[in-house]
C-alpha positions as CSV (number, residue, x, y, z in Angstrom):
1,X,22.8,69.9,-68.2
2,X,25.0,66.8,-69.3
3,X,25.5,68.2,-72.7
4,X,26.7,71.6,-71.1
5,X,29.1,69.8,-68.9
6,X,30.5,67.8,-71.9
7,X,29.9,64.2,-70.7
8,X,28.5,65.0,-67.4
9,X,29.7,64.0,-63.8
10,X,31.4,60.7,-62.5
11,X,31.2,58.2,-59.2
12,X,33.1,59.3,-56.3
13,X,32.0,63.0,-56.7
14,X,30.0,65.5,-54.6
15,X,27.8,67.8,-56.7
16,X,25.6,70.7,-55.1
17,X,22.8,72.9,-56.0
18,X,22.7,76.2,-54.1
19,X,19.6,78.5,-54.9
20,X,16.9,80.3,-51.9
21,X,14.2,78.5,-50.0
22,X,11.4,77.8,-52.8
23,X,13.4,78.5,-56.1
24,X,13.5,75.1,-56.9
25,X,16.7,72.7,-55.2
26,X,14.3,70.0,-54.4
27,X,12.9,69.9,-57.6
28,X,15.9,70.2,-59.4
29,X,17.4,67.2,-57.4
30,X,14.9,64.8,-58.4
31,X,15.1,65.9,-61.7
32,X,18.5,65.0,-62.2
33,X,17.7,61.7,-60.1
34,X,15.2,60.8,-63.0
35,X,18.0,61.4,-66.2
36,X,20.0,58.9,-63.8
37,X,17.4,56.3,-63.9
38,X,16.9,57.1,-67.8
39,X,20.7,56.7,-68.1
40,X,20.0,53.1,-66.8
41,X,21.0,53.7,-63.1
42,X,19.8,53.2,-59.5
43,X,19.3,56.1,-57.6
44,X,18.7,56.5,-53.6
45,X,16.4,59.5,-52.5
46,X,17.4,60.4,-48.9
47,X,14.4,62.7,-48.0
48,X,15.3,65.1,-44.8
49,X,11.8,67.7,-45.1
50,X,9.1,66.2,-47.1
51,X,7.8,62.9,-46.9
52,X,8.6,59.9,-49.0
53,X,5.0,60.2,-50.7
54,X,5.3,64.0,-51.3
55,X,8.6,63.2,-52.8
56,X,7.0,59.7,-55.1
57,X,4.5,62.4,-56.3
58,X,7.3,64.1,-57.6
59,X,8.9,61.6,-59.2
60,X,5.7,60.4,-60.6
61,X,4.7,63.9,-62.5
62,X,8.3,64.0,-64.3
63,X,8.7,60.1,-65.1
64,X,5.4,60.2,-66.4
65,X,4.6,63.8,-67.6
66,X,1.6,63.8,-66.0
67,X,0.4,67.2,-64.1
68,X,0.4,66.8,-60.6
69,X,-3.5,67.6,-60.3
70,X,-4.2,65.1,-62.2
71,X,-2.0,62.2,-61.3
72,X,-4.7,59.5,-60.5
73,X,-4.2,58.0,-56.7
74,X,-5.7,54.5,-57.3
75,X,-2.3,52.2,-56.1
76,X,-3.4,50.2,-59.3
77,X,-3.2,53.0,-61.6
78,X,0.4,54.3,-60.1
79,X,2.2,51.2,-60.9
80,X,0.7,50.7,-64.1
81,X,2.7,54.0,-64.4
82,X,5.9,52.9,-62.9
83,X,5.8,49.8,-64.8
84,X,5.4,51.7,-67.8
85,X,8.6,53.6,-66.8
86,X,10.2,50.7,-65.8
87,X,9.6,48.7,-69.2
88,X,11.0,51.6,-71.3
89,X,14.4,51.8,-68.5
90,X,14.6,48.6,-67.2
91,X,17.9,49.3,-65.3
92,X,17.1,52.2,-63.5
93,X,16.0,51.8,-60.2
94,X,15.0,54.1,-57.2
95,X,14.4,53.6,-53.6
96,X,13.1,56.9,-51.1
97,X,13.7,57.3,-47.7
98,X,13.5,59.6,-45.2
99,X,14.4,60.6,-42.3
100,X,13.3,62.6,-39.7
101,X,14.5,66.7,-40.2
102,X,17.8,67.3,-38.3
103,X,18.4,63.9,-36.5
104,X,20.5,61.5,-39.3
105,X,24.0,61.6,-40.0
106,X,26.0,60.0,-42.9
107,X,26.3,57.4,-40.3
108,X,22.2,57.1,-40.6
109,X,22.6,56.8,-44.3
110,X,26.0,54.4,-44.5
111,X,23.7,52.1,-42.2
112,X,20.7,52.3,-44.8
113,X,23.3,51.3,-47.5
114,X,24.0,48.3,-45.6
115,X,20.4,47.3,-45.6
116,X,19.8,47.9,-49.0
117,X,23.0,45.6,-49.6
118,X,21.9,42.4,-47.6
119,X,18.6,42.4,-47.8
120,X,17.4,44.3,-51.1
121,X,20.2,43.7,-53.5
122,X,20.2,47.2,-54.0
123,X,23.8,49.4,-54.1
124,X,22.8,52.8,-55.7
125,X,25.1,54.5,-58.5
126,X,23.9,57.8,-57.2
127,X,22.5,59.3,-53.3
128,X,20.5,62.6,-53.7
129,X,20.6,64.2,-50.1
130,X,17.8,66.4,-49.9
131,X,19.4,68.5,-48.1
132,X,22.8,69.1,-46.6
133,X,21.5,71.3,-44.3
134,X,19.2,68.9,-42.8
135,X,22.1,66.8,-41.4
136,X,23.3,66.2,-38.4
137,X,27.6,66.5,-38.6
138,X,28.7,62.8,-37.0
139,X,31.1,65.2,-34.5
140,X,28.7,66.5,-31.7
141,X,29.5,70.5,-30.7
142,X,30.7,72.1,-34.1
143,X,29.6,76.0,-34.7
144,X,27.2,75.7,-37.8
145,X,30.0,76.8,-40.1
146,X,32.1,74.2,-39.2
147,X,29.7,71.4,-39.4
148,X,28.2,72.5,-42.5
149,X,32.0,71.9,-44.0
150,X,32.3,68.8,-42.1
151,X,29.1,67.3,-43.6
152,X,30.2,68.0,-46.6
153,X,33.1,66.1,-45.9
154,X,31.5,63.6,-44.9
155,X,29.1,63.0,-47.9
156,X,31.9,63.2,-50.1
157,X,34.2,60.5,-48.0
158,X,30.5,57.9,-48.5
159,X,31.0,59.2,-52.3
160,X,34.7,57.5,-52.5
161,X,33.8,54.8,-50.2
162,X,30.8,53.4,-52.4
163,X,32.1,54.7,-56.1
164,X,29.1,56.7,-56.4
165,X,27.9,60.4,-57.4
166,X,26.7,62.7,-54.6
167,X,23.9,65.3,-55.3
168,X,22.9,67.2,-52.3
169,X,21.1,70.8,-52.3
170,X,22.6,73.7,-49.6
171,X,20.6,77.4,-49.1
172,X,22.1,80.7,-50.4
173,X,22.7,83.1,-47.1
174,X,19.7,86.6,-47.8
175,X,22.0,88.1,-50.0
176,X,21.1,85.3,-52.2
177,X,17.5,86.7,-52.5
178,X,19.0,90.0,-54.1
179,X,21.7,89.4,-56.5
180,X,20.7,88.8,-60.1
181,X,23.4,85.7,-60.3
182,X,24.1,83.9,-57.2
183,X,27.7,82.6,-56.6
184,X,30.3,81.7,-53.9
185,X,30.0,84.5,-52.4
186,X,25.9,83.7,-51.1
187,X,26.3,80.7,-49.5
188,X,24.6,80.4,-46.5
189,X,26.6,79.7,-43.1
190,X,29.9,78.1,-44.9
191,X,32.2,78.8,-47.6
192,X,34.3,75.6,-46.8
193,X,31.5,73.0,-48.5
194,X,32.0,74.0,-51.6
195,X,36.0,73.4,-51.0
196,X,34.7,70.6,-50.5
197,X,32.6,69.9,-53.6
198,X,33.6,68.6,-57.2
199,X,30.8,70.6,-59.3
200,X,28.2,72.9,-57.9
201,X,25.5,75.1,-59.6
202,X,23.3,77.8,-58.6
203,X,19.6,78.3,-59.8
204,X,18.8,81.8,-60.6
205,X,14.9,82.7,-61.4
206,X,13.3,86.6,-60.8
207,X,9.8,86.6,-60.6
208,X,9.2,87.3,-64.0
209,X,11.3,84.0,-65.0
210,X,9.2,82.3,-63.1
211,X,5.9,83.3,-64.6
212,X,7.6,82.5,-68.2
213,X,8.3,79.1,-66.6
214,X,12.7,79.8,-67.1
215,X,15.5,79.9,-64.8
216,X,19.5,80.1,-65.2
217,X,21.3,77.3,-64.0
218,X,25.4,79.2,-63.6
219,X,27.6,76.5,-63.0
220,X,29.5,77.7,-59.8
221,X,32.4,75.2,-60.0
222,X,33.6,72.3,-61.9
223,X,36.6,70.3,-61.4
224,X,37.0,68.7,-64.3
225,X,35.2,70.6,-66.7
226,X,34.1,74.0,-67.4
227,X,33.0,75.9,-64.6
228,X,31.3,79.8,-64.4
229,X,29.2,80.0,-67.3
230,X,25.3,80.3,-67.5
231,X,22.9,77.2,-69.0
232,X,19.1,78.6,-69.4
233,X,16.6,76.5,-68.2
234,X,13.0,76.0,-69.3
235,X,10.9,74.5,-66.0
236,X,7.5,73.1,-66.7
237,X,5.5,73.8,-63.5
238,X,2.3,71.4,-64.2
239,X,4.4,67.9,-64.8
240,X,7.5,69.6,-62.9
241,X,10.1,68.8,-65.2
242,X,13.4,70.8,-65.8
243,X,15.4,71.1,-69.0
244,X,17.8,72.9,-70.8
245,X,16.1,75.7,-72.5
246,X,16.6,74.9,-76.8
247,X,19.1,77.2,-78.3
């Protein structure tokens, strides 16, 4: 994806992946969380739906390459593993958290960041939110539209407050199910986040895509670079990694 995007994306951005419920977001977002460690940075997971071990699983099938069924659970074992990673990317860091499905705010996570600060030393060059969603807006009584926007707001205000990148994931509306290349127009609930957003893609897979293990990324909007074009995409379902497809 960097290489499509010319240099890739910068601190005190908001980036979004938009796709339907099981096509991939998830995935995707710690994907790009694990080039960012490669790239020698320290990432914060902020997990909303799946548990901080489903998502170390995760991170241990595509830093490893090891298929998920096989990943030995011996405590031992994974950090040999993580060691491994760490030794080959020593300045890449990542810390997981999560919190419980629709009860943080960007508050919740601006407090976290506070902690990491004092008493771990830890100030992350990128926050995956998995997923936008799966907030709470800080403003109590907003119609969904509205605090979908606002959240987005929000995520990209913590973005320019801390200097880092944003990567959060948001759900296409049904028409998102149906249409061979999902765009603007299929968001779910609110069109205003992604006024909101510097860069946003959409992941595009039909059923036979995903038995050839493919999917096309089309990159929705791009601030600073170029924006409504199609990468393909090659997704390994055994070790879970996502690539761009060789041309």
């Amino acid at each position: 994806l960097t290489n499509a995007l010319e240099g890739g994306l910068g601190s005190k951005e908001l980036s979004m992946v938009v796709a339907p419920p099981g096509v991939g977001k998830s995935l995707f977002l710690v994907n790009q969380a694990v080039d960012s460690m490669m790239e020698g940075r320290k990432v914060l997971y902020v997990s909303l739906e799946m548990s901080e071990d489903k998502i170390a699983q995760r991170f241990d099938s595509v830093m490893t390459l090891l298929p998920q069924k096989s990943l030995p659970v011996d405590p031992t074992a994974i950090q040999e593993r993580l060691d491994m990673f760490s030794k080959e990317f020593p300045e890449g860091r990542l810390v997981i958290k999560e919190f419980p499905t629709g009860c943080a705010t960007v508050n919740s996570i601006r407090s976290l960041l506070i902690q990491l600060k004092n008493y771990e030393d830890f100030e992350p060059d990128v926050l995956v939110v998995d997923y936008l969603e799966l907030l709470r807006a800080t403003q109590e009584g907003m119609q969904e539209y509205q605090a979908q926007q606002r959240i987005a707001e929000e995520l990209r205000g913590l973005a320019v407050q801390n200097n880092f990148l944003v990567w959060t994931a948001t759900q296409t509306n049904r028409q998102g199910r149906l249409v061979k290349l999902i765009t603007d127009a299929e968001l779910g609930d609110s069109y205003g986040k992604i006024r909101t957003c510097d860069f946003a893609v959409s992941l595009n897979q039909t059923e036979q895509e995903f038995d050839e293990g493919v999917m096309r990324l089309y990159v929705m909007k791009s601030r600073n670079s170029r924006q409504r074009f199609v990468v393909p995409m090659e997704v390994d379902y055994q070790v879970l990694r996502m690539s761009e497809a060789a041309v």
